[in-house]
N, C-alpha and C positions, 0 to 999 in steps of 0.2 A: 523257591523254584525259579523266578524269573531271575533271583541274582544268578542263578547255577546258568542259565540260557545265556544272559548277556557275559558270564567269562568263555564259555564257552566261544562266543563270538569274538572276543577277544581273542581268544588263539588263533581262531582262522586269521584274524584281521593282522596279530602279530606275525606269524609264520608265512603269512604270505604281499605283506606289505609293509615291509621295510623300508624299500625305497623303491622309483617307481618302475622294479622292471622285477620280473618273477626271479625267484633264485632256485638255483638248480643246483644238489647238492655232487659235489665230483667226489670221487675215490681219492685217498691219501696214496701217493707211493709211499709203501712202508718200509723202514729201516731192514736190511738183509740178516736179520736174528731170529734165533729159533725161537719155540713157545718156550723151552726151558732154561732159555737165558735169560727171556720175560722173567718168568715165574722165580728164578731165582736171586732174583734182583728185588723183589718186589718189596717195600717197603724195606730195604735195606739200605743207610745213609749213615755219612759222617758226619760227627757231633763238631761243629766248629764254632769259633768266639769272635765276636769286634768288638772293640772298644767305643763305646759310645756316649757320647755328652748327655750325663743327666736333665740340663734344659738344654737345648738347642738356639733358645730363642732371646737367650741376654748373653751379656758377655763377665756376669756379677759371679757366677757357678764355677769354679773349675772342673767338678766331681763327675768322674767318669764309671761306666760299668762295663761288665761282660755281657752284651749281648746274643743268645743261644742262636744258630742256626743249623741246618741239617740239611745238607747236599747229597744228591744221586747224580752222577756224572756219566753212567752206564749206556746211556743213551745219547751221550752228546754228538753229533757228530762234524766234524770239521772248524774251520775260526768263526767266529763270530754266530755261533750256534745260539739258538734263543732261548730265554730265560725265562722259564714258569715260575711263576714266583709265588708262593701261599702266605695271602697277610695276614699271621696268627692270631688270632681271637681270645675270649678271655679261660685261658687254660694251657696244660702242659701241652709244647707244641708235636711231639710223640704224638697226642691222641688225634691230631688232626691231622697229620700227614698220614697215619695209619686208614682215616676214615674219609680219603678226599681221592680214592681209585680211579677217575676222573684224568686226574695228572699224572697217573704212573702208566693209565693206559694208553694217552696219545704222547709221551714223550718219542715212544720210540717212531711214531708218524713222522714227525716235524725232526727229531734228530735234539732233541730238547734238552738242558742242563737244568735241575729238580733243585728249588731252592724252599725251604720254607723257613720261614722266621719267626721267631717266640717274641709276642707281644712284653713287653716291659710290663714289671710284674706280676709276672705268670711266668711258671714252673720256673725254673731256675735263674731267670734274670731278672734277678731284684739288683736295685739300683743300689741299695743299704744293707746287704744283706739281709740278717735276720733281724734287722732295725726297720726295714723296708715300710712297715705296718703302724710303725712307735709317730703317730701324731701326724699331723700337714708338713710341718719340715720335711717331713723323709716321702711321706704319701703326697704330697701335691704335686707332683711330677707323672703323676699318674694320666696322660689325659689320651686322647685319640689322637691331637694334634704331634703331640710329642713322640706317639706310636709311628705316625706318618713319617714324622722327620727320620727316624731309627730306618723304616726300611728306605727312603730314599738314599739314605747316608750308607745304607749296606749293597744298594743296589749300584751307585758310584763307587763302590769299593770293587765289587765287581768288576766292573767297568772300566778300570784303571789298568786292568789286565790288559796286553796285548790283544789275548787271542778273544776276547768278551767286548771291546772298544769299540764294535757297531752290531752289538748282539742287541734284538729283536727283543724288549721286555714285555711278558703276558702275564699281569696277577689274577689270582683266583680268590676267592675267599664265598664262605660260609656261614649264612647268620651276621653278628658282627662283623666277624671276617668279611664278608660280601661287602658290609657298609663300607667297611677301609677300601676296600676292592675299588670302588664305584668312588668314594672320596678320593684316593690317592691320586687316580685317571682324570679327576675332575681339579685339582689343586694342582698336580705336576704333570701334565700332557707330554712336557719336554723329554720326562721321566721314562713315563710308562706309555706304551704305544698302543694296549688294551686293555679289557676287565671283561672276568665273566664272576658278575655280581649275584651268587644263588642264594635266595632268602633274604633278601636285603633291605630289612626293614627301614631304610633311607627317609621313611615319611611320615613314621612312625611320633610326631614330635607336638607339639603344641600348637592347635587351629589349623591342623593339617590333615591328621588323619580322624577318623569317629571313635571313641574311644570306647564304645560299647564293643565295635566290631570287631573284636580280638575273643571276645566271649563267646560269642554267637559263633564264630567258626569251630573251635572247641565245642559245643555245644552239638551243633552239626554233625562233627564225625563220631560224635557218641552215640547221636540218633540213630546212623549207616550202622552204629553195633547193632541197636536195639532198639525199637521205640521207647523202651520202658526206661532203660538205661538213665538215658536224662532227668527224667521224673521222678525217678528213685532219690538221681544224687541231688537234684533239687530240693525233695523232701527229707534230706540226710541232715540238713544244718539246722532246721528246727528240730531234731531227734538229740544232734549235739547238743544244742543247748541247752534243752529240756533236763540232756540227761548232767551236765557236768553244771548246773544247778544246786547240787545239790556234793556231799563229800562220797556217800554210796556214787555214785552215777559217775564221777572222777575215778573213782578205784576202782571200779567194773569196766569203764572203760580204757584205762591203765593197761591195765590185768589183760583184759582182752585182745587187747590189740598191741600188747606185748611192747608196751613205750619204752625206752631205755630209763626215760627221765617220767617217776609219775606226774599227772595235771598235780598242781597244788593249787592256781590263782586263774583270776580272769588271763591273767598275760600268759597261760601257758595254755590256755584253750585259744587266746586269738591266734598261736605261733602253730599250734594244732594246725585247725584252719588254714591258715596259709601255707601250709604246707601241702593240705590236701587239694587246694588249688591249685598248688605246682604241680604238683600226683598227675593232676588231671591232665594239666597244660603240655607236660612232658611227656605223656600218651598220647597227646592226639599229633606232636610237634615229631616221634617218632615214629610213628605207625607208616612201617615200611612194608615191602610185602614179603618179605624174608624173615629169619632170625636174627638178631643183629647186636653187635654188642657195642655200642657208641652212649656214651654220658652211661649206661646200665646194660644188664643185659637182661633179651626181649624177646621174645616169640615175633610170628609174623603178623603181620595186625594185631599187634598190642591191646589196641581198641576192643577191638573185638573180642578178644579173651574177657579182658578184665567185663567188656557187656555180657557174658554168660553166666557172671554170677548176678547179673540185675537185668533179669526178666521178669519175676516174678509182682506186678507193681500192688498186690495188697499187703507186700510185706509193712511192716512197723516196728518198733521200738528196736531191742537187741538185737532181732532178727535181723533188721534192716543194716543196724551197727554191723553184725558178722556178715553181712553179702560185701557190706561196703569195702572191710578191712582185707573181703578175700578180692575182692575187685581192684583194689589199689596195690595189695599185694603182687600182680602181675609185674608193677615198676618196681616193688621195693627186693622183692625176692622172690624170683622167677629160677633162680637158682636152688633155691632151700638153704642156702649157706646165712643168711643174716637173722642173727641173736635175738636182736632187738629193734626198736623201730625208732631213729632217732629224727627229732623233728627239726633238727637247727638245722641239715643243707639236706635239698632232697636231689642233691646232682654231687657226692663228695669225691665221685670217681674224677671230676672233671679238671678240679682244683681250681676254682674262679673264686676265689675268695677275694679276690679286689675287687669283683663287679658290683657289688654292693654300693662299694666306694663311687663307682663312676656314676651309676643311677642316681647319687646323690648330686653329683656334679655337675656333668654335660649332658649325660645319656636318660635327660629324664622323659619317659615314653610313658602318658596319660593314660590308664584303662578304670576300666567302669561296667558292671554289671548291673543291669536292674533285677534281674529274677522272677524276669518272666521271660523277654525272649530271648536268656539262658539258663542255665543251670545252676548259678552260681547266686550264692547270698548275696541278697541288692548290696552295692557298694559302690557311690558315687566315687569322684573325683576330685579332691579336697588339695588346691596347691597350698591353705597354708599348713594343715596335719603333716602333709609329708614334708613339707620343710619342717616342721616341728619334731617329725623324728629320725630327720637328716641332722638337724642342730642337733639333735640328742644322742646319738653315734657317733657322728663328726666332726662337729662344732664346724659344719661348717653348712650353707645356706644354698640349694639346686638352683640354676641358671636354666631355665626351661626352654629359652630361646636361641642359647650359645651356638647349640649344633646347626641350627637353621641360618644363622645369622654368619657361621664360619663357611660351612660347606652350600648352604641354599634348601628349599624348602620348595613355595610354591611356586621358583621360577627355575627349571634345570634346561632351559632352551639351549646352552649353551656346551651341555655334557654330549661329548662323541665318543666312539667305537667301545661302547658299553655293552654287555648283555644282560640283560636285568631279569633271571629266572624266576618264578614263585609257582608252589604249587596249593591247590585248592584244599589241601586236607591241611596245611599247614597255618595254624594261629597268625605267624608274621607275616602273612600276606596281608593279613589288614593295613601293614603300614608300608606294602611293595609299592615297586612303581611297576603299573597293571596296562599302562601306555605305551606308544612310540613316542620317544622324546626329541628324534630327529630318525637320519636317513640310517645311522650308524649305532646310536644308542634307542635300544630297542628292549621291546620285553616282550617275554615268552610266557604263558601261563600251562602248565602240567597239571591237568584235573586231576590226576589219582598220587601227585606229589604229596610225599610229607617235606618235612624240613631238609632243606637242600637235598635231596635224592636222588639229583643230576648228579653231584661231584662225587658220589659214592663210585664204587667198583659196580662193573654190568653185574649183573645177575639174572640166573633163568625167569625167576619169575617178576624181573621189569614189566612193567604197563609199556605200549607203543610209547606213550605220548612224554617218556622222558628215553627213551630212546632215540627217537625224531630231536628232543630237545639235545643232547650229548652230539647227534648231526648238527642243527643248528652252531654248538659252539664252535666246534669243529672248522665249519665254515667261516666263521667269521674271525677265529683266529689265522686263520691262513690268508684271508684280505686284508689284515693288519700287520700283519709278517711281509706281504708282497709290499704292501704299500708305502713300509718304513723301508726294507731293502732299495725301492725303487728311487726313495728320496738322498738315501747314503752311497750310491752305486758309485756317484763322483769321489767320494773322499777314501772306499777300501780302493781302486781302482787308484 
């Protein structure tokens, strides 16, 4: 309770102390289009390619690829019109421009040209084609830094235009996307003249953030379903064990819970398990207040669905098994359309099959449950296991300090005209930046936020407090628009 009071206080302190003079939010003139020009536009975009340098950063590589991006120009209005820019994250970029309403709804404010870019290796812009995957040769090009190089090298391509030559750059990004957001503004200032960084587990990294804390928030919004909720799924994993112990208690639970692939070994009970981890993680990471179909499709408080099948907390053995499978069932098939219950990706709508890769890499973010204050089977923090089975996937060894040591960690004094969003029901706030980092890069905290829920499309049933947030960004793109204008006034002139 006293953490829930002091983020709260956080919001007042973020929302109203920026820098040292109150901020008063002004009205946009909006662009002179009807609602059905909006609506008819809306997530409609042309599929376009660059050629981009597999590394950037030697001159030994000649190997180039097709980089994907996706333009809406419907709103652009006049030369030098400013550039929203979405720095795609780990998945096909289609599903993030479809789920980032955010930028479709202020383009036509500002008069804005819609760009989003497909992260290298993800959805269609693999560097090797369908080699891409075959070994470190073709996969070690894979990194954040290399992502970075792609959009600035697409964003001077831009730029090289006439009528774009002193257009105003704004990136947006989600989750990952956020951190590129918040990294790219922080490595190339020259580049990009803002960020609005929602979810952006930036701190997420090694002696920086508490690695339990990622649990405990999960944990949290299970409790807001149900008291019992929690208790259940913490008493769930000695029930697994117990039962997959044995060849009967594998094939009942098989059977039951309708696996594609039965248990045969301990390795297909631990891969169980962490799946059911994800299950959870990816409830509490969507629990929006709507319906929603983003990485799955969802009811509204997700959470809370799936906590109506665990109220009951004398439940035990199978019983407990069958609340469980229908509780987890809200993520896996809330539609009634899926066969079977497969345990290898619990997100395949999304296609991040390289993030695996990266976790092993750069993106290694430390978590830990004890099991007791969360939910989850105690599970320390082990850097050499998980290099042990990063070598064993790999063959290659995680750098736990790269991303701190590239972009910055415990010292970000230096990052301006950032907006660093997080909201309270979302897992990756554990690892947000929950401060003001100066007068320009600033953070917002969203109590009743799931995972990025700013950059979504409005909806009737928004909470205030990511409405007020959606103002905030509003404002502060429009102070970094004035403010680059003001400094190029000399050179279109």
């Amino acid at each position: 309770m006293m953490w829930f009071k002091t983020t709260l206080l956080l919001l007042f302190f973020a929302l109203w102390q920026p820098t040292s003079q109150h901020i008063f939010f002004n009205r946009f003139q909006k662009q002179s289009r009807s609602q059905d020009e909006l609506d008819s536009a809306k997530y409609k975009y042309e599929t376009k390619t660059i050629d981009m340098p597999v590394d950037h950063f030697s001159f030994a590589l000649p190997d180039t690829f097709k980089l994907r991006y996706l333009v809406n120009d419907t709103w652009q209005s006049g030369k030098n019109a400013p550039i929203f820019f979405y720095t795609g994250n780990e998945g096909s970029i289609e599903t993030f421009a479809q789920n980032t309403g955010f930028m479709w709804e202020i383009a036509p404010e500002f008069g804005a040209l819609l760009i989003f870019a497909e992260h290298r290796y993800y959805g269609e812009s693999m560097p090797y084609g369908n080699q891409s995957f075959n070994g470190s040769r073709h996969l070690g090009y894979l990194t954040s830094q290399q992502a970075l190089a792609d959009y600035v090298d697409l964003i001077q391509y831009l730029r090289s235009k006439l009528e774009y030559k002193y257009s105003p750059v704004i990136v947006f990004g989600g989750s990952y996307g956020g951190m590129l957001s918040a990294w790219i503004r922080m490595k190339y200032p020259h580049i990009v003249q803002g960020a609005i960084a929602a979810s952006a587990p930036i701190l997420l990294f090694n002696g920086i953030a508490e690695c339990e804390a990622f649990g405990r928030i999960v944990t949290s919004d299970f409790n807001s379903g149900h008291p019992n909720c929690p208790k259940l799924i913490r008493k769930s994993w000695d029930v697994i064990n117990n039962m997959t112990s044995t060849d009967k208690g594998k094939m009942w639970l098989s059977e039951n819970w309708k696996l594609c692939q039965p248990l045969k070994n301990a390795s297909d009970v631990k891969q169980l398990k962490s799946f059911l981890v994800d299950i959870y993680t990816n409830l509490a990471m969507l629990n929006y207040p709507y319906e929603a179909n983003f990485i799955a499709p969802l009811p509204a408080y997700p959470v809370n669905a799936a906590c109506k099948h665990l109220t009951n907390e004398s439940l035990t053995g199978t019983e407990l098994m069958t609340a469980i499978y229908n509780a987890f069932n809200v993520f896996i098939n809330y539609t009634k359309e899926t066969k079977c219950l497969n345990t290898n990706d619990s997100t395949p709508e999304l296609g991040a099959r390289g993030w695996s890769y990266q976790v092993c890499t750069e993106m290694v973010m430390p978590s830990c449950m004890n099991g007791v204050n969360d939910m989850f089977e105690p599970d320390s923090w082990n850097f050499d296991e998980y290099t042990k089975d990063c070598m064993q996937q790999y063959s290659i060894k995680p750098q736990q300090n790269l991303a701190c040591e590239e972009y910055g960690c415990a010292d970000l004094s230096t990052a301006t005209n950032i907006v660093f969003s997080n909201g309270l029901l979302d897992p990756w706030t554990s690892g947000g930046v929950l401060r003001n980092l100066s007068s320009s890069a600033v953070a917002i905290i969203i109590p009743e936020g799931a995972h990025h829920l700013d950059l979504r499309s409005s909806n009737v049933n928004d909470p205030y407090s990511v409405i007020y947030a959606r103002k905030y960004h509003r404002y502060f793109i429009k102070i970094w628009i004035k403010e680059y204008r003001k400094k190029t006034k000399r050179f279109i002139n």
